[in-house]
N, C-alpha and C positions, 0 to 999 in steps of 0.2 A: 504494500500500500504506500502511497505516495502522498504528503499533504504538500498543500498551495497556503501561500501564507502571504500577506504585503507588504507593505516597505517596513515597519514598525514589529514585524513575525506574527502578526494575528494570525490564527488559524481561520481560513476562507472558507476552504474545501480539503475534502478528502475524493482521491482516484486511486482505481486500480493501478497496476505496473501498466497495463495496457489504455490506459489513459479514460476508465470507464467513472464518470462520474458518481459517484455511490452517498455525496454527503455536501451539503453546501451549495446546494442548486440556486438556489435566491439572494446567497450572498456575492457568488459568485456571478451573477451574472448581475448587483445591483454595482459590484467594482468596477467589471468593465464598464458599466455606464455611466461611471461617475470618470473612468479614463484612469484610474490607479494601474499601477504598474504590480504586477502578483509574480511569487519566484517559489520554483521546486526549493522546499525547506530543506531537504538532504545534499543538495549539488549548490543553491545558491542563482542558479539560474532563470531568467528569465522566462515566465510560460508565455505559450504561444496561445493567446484565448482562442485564436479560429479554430483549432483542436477540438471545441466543447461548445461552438458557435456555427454547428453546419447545418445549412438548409435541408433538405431530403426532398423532391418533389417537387410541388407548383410552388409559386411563391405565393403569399398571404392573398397579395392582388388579387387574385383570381377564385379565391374561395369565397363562398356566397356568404 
């Protein structure tokens, strides 16, 4: 298991090794929307949100 943390080490979220979002669904996606920068806790590293930010299908547009 993998945790996301931000600039300050709050715990965001928690992911599988395979990057399966399992915990922090709403925090995590209210960071990106506030534009914070979030980093793998164990590497230090930068995450990459479009990882956890993929469309699948039609776009919203188009849904009645």
């Amino acid at each position: 298991m993998k945790i996301i943390v931000d600039e300050v080490g709050e715990i965001i979220a928690k992911v599988t090794d395979d990057h399966t979002l399992i915990g922090g669904h709403h925090r995590l996606a209210v960071a990106a929307s506030l534009g914070k920068t979030l980093f793998w806790r164990d590497t230090g590293e930068p995450v990459k949100l479009d990882l956890f930010f993929k469309h699948h299908g039609s776009p919203l547009r188009y849904t009645a």
